[in-house]
C-alpha positions as a Markdown table, in Angstrom:
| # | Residue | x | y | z |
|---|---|---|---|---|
| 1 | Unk | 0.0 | 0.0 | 0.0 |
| 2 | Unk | 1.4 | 3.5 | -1.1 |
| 3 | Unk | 1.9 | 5.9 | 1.8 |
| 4 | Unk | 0.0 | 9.3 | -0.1 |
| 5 | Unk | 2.0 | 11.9 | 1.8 |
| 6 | Unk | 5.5 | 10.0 | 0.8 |
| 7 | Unk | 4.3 | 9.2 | -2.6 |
| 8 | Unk | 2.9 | 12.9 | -3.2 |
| 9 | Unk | 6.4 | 14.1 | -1.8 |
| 10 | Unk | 8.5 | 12.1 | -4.1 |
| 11 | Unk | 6.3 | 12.9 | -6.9 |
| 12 | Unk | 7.0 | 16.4 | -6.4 |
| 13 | Unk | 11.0 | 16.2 | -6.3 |
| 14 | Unk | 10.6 | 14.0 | -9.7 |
| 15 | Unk | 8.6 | 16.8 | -11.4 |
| 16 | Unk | 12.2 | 18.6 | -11.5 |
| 17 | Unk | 13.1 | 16.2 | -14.1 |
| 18 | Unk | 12.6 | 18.1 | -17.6 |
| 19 | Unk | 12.2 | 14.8 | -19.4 |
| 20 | Unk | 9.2 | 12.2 | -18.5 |
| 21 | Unk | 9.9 | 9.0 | -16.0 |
| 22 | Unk | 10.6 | 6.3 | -18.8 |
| 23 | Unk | 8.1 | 3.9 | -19.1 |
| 24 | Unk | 8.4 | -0.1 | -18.8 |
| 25 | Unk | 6.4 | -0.7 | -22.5 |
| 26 | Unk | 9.1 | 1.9 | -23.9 |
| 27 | Unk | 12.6 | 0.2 | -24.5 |
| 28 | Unk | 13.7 | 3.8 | -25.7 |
| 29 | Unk | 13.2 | 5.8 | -22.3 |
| 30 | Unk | 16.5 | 4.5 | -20.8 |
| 31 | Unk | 17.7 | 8.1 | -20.3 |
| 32 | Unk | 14.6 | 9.7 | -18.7 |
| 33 | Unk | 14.4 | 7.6 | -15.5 |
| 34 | Unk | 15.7 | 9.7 | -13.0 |
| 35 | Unk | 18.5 | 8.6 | -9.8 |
| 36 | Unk | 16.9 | 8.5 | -6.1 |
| 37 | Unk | 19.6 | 10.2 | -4.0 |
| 38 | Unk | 19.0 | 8.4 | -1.1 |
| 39 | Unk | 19.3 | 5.3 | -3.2 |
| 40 | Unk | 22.7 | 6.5 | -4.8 |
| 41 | Unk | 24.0 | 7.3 | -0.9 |
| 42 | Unk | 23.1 | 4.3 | 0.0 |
| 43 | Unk | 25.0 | 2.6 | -2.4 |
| 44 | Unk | 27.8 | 4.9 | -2.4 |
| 45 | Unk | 28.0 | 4.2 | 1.0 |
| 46 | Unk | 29.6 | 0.1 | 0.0 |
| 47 | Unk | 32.0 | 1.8 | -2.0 |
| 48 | Unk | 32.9 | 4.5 | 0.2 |
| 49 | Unk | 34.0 | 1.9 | 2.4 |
| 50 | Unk | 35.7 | -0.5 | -0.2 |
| 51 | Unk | 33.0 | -3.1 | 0.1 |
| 52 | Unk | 32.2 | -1.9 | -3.7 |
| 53 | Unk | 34.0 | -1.0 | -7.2 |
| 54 | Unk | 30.9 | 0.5 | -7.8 |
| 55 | Unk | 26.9 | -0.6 | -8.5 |
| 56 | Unk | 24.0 | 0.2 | -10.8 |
| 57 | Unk | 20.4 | 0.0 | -8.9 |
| 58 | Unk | 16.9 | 0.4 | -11.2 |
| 59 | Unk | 13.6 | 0.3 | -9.0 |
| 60 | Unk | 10.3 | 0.3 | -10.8 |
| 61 | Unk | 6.7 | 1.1 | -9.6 |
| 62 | Unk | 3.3 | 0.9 | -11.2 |
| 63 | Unk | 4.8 | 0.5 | -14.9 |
| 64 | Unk | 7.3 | 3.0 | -14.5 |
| 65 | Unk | 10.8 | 3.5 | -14.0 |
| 66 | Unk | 11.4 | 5.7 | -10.8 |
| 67 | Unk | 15.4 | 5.2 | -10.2 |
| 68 | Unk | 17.8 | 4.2 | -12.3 |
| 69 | Unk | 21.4 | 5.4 | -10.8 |
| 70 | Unk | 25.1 | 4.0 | -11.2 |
| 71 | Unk | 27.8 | 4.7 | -9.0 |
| 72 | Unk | 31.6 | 4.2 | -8.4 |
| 73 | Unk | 33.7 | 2.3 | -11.0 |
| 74 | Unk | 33.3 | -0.7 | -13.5 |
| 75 | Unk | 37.2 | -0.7 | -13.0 |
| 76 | Unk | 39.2 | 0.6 | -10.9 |
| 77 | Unk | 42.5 | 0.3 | -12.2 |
| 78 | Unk | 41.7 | 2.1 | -15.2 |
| 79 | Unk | 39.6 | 4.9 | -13.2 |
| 80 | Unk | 36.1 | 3.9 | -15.9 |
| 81 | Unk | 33.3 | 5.1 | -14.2 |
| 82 | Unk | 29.9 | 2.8 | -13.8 |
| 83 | Unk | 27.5 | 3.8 | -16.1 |
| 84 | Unk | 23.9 | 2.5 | -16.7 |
| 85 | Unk | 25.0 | 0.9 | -20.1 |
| 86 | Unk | 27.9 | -1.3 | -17.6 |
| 87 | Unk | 27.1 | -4.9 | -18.2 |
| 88 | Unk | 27.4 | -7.5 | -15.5 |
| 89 | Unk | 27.6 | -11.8 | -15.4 |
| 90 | Unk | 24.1 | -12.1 | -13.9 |
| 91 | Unk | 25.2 | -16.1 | -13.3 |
| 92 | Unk | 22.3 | -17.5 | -11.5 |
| 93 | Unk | 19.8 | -14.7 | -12.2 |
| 94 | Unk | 19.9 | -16.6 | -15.8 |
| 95 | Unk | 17.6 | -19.0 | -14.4 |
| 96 | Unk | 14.2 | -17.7 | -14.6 |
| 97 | Unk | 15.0 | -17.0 | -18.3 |
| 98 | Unk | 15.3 | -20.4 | -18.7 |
| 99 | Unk | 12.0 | -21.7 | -16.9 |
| 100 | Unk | 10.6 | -19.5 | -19.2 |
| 101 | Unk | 11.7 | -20.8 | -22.3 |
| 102 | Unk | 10.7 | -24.4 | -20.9 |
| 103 | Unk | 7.2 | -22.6 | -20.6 |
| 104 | Unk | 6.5 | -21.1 | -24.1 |
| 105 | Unk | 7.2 | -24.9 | -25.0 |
| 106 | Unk | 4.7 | -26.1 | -22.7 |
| 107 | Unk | 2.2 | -23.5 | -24.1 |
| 108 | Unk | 2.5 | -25.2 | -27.2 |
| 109 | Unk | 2.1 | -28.6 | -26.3 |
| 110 | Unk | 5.4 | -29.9 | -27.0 |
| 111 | Unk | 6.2 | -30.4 | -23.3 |
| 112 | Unk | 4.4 | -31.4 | -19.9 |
| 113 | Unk | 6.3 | -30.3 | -16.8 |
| 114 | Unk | 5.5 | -34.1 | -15.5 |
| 115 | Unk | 7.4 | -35.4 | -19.0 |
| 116 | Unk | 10.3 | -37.6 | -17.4 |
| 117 | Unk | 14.0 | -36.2 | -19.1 |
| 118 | Unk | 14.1 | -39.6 | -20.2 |
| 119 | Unk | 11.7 | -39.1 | -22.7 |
| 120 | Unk | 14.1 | -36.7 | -24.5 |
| 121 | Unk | 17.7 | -37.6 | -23.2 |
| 122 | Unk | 17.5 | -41.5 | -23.1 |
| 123 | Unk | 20.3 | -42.1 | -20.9 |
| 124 | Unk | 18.9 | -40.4 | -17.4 |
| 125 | Unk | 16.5 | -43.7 | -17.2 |
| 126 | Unk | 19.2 | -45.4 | -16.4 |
| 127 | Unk | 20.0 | -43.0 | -13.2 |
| 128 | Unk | 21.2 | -44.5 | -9.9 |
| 129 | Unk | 21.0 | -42.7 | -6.1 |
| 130 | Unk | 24.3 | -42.2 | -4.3 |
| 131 | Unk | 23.9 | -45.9 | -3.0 |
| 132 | Unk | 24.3 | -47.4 | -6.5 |
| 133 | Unk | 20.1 | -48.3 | -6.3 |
| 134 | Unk | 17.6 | -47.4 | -8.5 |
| 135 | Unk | 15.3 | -44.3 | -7.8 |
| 136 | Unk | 11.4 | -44.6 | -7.0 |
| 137 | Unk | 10.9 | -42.8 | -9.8 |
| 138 | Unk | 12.1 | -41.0 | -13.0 |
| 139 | Unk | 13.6 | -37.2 | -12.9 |
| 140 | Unk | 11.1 | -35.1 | -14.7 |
| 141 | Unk | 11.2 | -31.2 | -15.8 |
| 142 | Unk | 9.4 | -30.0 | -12.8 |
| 143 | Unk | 12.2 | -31.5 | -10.9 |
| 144 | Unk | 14.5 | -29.8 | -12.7 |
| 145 | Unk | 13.1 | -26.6 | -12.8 |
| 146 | Unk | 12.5 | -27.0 | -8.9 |
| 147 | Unk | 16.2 | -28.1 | -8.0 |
| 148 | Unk | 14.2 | -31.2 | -6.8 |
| 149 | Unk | 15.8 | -33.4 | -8.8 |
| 150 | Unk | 18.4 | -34.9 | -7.2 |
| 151 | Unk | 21.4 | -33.6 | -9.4 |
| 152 | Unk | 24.0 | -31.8 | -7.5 |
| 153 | Unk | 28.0 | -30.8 | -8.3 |
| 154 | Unk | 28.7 | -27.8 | -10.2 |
| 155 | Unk | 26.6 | -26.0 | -12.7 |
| 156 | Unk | 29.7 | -24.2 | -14.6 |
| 157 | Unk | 31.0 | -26.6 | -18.1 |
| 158 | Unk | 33.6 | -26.3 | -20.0 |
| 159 | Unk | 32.1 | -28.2 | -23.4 |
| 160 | Unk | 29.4 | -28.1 | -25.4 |
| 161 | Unk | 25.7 | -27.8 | -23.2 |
| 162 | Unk | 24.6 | -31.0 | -24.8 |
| 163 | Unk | 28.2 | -33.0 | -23.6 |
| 164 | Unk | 27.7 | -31.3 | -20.0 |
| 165 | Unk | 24.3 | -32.7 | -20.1 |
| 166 | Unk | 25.4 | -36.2 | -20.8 |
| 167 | Unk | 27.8 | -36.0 | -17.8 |
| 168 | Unk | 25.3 | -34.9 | -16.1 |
| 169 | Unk | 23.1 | -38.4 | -16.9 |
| 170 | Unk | 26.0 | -40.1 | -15.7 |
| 171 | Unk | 26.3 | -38.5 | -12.0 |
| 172 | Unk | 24.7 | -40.6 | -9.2 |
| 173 | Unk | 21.3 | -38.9 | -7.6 |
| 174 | Unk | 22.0 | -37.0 | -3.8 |
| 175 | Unk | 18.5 | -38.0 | -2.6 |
| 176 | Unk | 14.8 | -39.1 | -4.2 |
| 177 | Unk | 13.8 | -37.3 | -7.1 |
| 178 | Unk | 10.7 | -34.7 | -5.2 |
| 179 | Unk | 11.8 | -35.8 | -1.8 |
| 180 | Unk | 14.2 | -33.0 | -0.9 |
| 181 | Unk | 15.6 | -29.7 | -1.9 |
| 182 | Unk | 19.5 | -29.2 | -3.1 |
| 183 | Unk | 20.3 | -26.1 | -5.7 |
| 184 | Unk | 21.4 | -28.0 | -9.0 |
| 185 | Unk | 22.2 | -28.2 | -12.5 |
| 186 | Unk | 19.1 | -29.2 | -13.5 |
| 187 | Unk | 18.3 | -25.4 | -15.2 |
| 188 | Unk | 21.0 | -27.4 | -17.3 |
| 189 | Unk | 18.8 | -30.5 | -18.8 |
| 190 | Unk | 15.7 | -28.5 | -18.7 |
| 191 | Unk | 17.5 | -25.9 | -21.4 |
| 192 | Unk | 19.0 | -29.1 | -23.4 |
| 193 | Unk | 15.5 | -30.7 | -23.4 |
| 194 | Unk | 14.3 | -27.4 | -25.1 |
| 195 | Unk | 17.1 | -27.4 | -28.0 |
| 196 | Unk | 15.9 | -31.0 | -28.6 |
| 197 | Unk | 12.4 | -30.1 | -28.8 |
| 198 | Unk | 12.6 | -26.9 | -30.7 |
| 199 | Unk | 15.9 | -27.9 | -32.8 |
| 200 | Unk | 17.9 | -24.6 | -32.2 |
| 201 | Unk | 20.5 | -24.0 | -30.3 |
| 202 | Unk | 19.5 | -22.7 | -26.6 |
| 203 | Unk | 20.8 | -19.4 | -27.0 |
| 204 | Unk | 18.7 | -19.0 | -30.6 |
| 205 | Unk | 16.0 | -20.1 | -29.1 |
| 206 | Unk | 16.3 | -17.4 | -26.7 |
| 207 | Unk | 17.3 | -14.6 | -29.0 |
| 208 | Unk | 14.6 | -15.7 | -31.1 |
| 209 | Unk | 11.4 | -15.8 | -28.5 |
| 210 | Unk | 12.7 | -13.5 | -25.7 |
| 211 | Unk | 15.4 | -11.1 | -26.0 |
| 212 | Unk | 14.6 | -9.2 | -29.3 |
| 213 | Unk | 10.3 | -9.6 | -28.5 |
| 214 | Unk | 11.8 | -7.3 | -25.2 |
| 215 | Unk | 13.6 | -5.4 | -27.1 |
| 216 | Unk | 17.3 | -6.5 | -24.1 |
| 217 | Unk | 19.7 | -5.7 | -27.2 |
| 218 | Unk | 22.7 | -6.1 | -24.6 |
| 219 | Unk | 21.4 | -9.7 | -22.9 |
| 220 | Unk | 23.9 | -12.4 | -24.2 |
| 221 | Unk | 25.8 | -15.5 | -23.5 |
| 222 | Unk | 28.6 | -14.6 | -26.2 |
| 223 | Unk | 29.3 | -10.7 | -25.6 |
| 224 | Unk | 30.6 | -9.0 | -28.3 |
| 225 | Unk | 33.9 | -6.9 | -28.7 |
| 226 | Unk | 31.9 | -3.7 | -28.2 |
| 227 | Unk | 29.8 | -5.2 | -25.6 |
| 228 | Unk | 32.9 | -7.0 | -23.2 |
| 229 | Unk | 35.0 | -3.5 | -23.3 |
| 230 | Unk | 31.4 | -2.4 | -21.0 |
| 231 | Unk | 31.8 | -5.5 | -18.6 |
| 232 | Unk | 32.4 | -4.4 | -14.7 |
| 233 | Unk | 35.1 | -5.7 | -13.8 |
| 234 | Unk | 35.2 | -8.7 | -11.0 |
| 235 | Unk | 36.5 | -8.2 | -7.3 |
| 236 | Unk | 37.4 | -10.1 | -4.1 |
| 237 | Unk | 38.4 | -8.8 | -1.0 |
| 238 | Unk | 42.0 | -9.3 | 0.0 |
| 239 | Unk | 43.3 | -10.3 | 3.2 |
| 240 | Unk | 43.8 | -6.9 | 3.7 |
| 241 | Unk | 40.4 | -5.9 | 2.6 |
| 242 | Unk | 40.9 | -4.1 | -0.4 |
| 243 | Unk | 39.2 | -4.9 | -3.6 |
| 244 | Unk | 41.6 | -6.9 | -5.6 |
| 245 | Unk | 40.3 | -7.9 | -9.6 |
| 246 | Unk | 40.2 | -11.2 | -9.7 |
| 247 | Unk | 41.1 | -13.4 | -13.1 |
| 248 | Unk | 38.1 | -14.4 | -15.2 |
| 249 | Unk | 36.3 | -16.8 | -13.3 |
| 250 | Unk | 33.2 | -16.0 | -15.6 |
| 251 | Unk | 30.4 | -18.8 | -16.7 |
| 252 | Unk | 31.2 | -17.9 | -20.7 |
| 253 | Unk | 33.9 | -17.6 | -22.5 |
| 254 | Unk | 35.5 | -14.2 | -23.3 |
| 255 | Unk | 37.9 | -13.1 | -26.3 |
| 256 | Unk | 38.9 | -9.8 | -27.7 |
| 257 | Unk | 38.8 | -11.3 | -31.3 |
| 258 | Unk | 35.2 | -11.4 | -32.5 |
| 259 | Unk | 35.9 | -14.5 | -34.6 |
| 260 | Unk | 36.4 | -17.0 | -31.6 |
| 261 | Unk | 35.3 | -20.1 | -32.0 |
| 262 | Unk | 32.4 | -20.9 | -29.1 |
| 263 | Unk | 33.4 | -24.2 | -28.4 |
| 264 | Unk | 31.8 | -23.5 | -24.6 |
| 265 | Unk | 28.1 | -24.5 | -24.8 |
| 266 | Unk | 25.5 | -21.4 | -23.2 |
| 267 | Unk | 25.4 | -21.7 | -19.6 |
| 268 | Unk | 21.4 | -21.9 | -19.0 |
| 269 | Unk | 22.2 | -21.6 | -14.9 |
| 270 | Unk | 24.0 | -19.2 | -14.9 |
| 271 | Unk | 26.1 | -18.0 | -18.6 |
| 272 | Unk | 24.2 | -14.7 | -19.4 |
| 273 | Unk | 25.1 | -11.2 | -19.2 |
| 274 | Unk | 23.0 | -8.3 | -18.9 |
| 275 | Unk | 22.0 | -4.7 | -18.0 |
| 276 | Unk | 19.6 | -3.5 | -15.3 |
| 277 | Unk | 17.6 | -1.8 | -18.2 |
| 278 | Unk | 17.5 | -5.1 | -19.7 |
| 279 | Unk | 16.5 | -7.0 | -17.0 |
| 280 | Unk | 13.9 | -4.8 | -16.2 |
| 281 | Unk | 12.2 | -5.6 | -19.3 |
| 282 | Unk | 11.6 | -9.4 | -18.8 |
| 283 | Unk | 10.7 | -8.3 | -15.3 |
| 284 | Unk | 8.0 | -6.0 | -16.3 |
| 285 | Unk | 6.9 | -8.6 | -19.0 |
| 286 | Unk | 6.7 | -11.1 | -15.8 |
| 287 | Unk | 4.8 | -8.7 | -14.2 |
| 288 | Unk | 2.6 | -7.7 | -16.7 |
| 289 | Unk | 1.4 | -11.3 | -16.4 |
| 290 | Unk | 3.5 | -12.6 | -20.0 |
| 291 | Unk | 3.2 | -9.1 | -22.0 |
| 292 | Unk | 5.1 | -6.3 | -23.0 |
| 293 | Unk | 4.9 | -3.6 | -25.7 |
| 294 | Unk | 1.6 | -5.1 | -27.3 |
| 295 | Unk | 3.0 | -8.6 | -27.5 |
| 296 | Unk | 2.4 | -11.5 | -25.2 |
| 297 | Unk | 5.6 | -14.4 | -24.3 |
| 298 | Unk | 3.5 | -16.2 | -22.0 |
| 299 | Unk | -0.2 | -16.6 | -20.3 |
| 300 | Unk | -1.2 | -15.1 | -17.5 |
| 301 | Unk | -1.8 | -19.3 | -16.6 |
| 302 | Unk | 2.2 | -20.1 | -16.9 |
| 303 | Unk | 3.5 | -16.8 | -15.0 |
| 304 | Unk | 1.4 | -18.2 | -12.1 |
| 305 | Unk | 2.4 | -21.1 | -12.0 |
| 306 | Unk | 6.2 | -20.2 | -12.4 |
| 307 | Unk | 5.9 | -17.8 | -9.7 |
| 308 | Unk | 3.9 | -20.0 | -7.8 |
| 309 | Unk | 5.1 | -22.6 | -4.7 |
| 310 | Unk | 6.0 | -25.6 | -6.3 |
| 311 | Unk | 7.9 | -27.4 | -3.1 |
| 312 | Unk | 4.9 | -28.1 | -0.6 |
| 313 | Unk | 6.7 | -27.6 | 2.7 |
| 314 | Unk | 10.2 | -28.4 | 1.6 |
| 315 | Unk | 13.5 | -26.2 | 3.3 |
| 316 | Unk | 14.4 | -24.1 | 0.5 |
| 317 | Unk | 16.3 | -21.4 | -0.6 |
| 318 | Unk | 19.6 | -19.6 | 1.0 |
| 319 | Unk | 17.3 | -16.6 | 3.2 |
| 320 | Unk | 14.9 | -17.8 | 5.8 |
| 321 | Unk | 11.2 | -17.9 | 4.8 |
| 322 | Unk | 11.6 | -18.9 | 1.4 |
| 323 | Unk | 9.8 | -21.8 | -1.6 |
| 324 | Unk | 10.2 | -22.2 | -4.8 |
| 325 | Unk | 8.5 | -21.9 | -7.8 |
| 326 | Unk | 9.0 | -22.7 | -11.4 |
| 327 | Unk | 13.0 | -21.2 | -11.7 |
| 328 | Unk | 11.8 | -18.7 | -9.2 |
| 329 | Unk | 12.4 | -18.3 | -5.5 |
| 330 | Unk | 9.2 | -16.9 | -4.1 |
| 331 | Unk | 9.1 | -15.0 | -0.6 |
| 332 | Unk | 6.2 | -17.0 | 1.8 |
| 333 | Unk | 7.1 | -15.5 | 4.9 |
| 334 | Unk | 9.5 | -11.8 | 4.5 |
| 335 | Unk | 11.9 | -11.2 | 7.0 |
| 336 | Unk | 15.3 | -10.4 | 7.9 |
| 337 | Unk | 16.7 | -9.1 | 4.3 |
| 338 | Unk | 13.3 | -9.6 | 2.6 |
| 339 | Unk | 11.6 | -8.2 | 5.6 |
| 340 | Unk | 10.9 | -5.0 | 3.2 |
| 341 | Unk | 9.0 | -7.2 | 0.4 |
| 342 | Unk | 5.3 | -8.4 | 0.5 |
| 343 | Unk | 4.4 | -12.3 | 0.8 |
| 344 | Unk | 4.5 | -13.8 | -3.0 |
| 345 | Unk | 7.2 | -11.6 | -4.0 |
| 346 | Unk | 9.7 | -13.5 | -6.4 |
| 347 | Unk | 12.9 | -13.5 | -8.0 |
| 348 | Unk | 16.9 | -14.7 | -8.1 |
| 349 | Unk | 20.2 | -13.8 | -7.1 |
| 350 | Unk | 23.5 | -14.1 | -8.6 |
| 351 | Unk | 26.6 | -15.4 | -7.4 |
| 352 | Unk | 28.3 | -12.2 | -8.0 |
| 353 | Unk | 26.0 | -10.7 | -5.7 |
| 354 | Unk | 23.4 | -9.2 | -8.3 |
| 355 | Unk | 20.0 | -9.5 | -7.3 |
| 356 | Unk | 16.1 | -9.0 | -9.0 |
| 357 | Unk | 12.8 | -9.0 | -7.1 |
| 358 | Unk | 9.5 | -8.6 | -8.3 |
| 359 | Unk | 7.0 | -7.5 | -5.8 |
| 360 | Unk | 3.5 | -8.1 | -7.5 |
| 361 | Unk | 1.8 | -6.7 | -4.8 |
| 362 | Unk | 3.0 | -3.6 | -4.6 |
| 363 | Unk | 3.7 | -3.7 | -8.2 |
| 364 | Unk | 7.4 | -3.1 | -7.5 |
| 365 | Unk | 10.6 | -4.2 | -9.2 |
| 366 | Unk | 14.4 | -3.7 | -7.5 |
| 367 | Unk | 17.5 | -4.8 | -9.7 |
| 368 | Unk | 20.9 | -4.8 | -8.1 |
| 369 | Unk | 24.0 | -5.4 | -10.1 |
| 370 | Unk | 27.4 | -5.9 | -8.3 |
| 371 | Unk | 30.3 | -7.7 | -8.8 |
| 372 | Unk | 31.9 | -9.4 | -5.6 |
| 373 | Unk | 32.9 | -13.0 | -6.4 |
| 374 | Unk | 33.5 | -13.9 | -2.5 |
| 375 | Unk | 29.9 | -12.4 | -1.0 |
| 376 | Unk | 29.4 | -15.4 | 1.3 |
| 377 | Unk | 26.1 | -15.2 | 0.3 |
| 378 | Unk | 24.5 | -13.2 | -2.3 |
| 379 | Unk | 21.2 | -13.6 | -1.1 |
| 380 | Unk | 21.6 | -12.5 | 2.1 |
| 381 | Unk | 23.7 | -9.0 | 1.4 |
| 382 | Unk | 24.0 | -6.2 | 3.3 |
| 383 | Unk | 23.9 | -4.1 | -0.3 |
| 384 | Unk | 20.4 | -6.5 | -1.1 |
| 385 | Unk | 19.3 | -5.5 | 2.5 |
| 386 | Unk | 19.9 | -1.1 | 1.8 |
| 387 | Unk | 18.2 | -1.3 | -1.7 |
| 388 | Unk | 15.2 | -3.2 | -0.7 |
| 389 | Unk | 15.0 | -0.7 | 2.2 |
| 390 | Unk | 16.3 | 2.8 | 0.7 |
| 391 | Unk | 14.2 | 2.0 | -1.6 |
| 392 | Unk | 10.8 | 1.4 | 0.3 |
| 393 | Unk | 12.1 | 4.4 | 2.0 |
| 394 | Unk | 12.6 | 7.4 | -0.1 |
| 395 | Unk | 10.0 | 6.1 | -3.4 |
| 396 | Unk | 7.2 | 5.6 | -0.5 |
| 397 | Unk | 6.3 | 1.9 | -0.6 |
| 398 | Unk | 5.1 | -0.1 | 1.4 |
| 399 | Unk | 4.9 | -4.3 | 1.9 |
| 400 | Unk | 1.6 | -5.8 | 1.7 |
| 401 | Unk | 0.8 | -8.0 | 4.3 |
């Protein structure tokens, strides 16, 4: 529920602006979203005290954009400032785009979220548990998209995505398929079971039926020349807390000639890189219940049930309070550094500490995008924590219970 006085308040400093808040159905208002200061400080604060080369931060309400700032540095050594444009590795935040392309395939009947992986990749029937037995039952996409599954080990490959999904066939099950909780690869099978289906690569599939319908020009699994030289830069803490670069440890690939063979298969956990502005469009599409700018990705029946709980009363999640849904964690019960956020709320993290939360309730989105490879967990940030809050703060919103 919108507090009148704050909201009629903030409305008021925004009426400085000369140009118009920039819409979420119009891609090409990226430079008329105006920076909340107490946003900004609050992020300046992390860098102020080292804890941050720099961030971007976009906050949207009500189909609009009402903060979009950047500050500090994509790089420090060479002094290049963080801009809006920056582009980040979103690693895990990739996921939802995935369960969403598994869902336009659904849509068309060409999958059932009950349809065992067997049925498309043969050789998971033959799956064992840990003690060399034979599950109850068969892995099937729901699992998969749940992190239900059983698979476990990492989600990063080296090879193509079809190899790492044969290895992945050949790894021993940590528990009953449905009977437990354990953050997986399985975003992995789920996006090779849609190249099968729809014979295209994963990442044409997703050029194709997401990214240019959205008009995310800068989302990509393979950046560009143009595109890598606007990459923040990585950083870890050093013993001696400072913010030390760290090699690239990236999901994809990287080279400075444009010709480089991609032998490295798209990373559907966790391989993409975006922009907030970007990001902010599949959000609002989310939120707009599967449609954006006149054209519909999904029905309002599949974003329900993606951003619905699909793991009963299963322990899930990194934050207290949480479920999942279909590639989605979903808030049940806010506290702590969701305390700010209604019930229902969904969204992902990234291992570099970017975060995106959709708060349908309030009709709210907050994107954070960082770069700190040793955040012991991403999830659970202090930075998460101050834009969830400086935002409810200073734009007037409040969680609804």
């Amino acid at each position: 529920m919108l507090r009148c006085s704050r909201l009629t308040a903030m409305l008021l400093v925004f009426s400085c602006f000369t140009l118009s808040v920039g819409y979420a159905d119009d891609v090409t208002a990226k430079r008329s979203a105006p920076a909340v200061e107490a946003i900004d400080q609050a992020m300046q604060a992390f860098v102020d005290s080292g804890d941050l080369s720099g961030a971007v931060t976009l906050v949207g309400h009500d189909r609009k954009i009402v903060h979009y700032g950047a500050v500090g540095h994509a790089d420090l050594d060479s002094g290049k400032p963080m801009t809006r444009q920056t582009l980040f590795s979103i690693a895990s935040m990739t996921k939802p785009i995935t369960s969403t392309a598994v869902m336009m395939l659904v849509e068309e009947g060409k999958l059932d979220l009950d349809d065992e992986v067997s049925k498309f990749i043969p050789a998971f029937a033959s799956v064992k548990l840990s003690n060399g037995e034979s599950p109850q039952r068969q892995i099937t996409l729901r699992d998969c998209l749940t992190h239900t599954s059983g698979l476990h080990g990492t989600q990063s490959f080296s090879d193509s995505l079809r190899e790492a999904v044969d290895e992945l066939s050949q790894r021993p099950l940590a528990f009953e398929p449905g009977s437990k909780w354990k953050y997986s690869p399985g975003l992995n099978v789920a996006a090779r079971i849609v190249e099968i289906v729809s014979e295209q690569p994963f990442e044409a599939f997703l050029q194709k039926r997401i990214f240019d319908p959205l008009g995310m020009k800068n989302t990509t699994f393979y950046p560009e020349s143009k595109q890598q030289r606007r990459i923040a830069t990585q950083y870890r803490l050093s013993d001696e807390r400072k913010l030390q670069a760290v090699e690239d440890n990236r999901i994809t690939n990287l080279s400075s000639d444009p010709n480089w063979p991609r032998t490295q298969g798209p990373n559907p956990s966790g391989g993409l890189y975006s922009t907030a502005r970007d990001l902010f469009a599949f959000y609002q599409m989310i939120l707009n219940q599967g449609q954006f700018r006149g054209t519909r990705l999904l029905t309002k029946e599949s974003i329900e049930q993606m951003t619905s709980p699909q793991t009963a009363d299963l322990e899930t999640g990194f934050t207290p309070g949480n479920c999942w849904g279909l590639g989605w964690c979903i808030i049940r019960d806010p506290q702590g550094v969701s305390e700010m956020l209604s019930p229902g709320t969904f969204g992902h993290g990234g291992a570099f500490g970017t975060q995106g939360w959709v708060d349908p309730k309030t009709k709210t989105i907050s994107i954070l995008m960082i770069q700190r490879t040793d955040l012991p967990n991403s999830d659970n940030s202090e930075m998460r924590a101050a834009l969830h809050r400086s935002a409810a703060e200073s734009i007037g919103i409040e969680p609804s219970r």
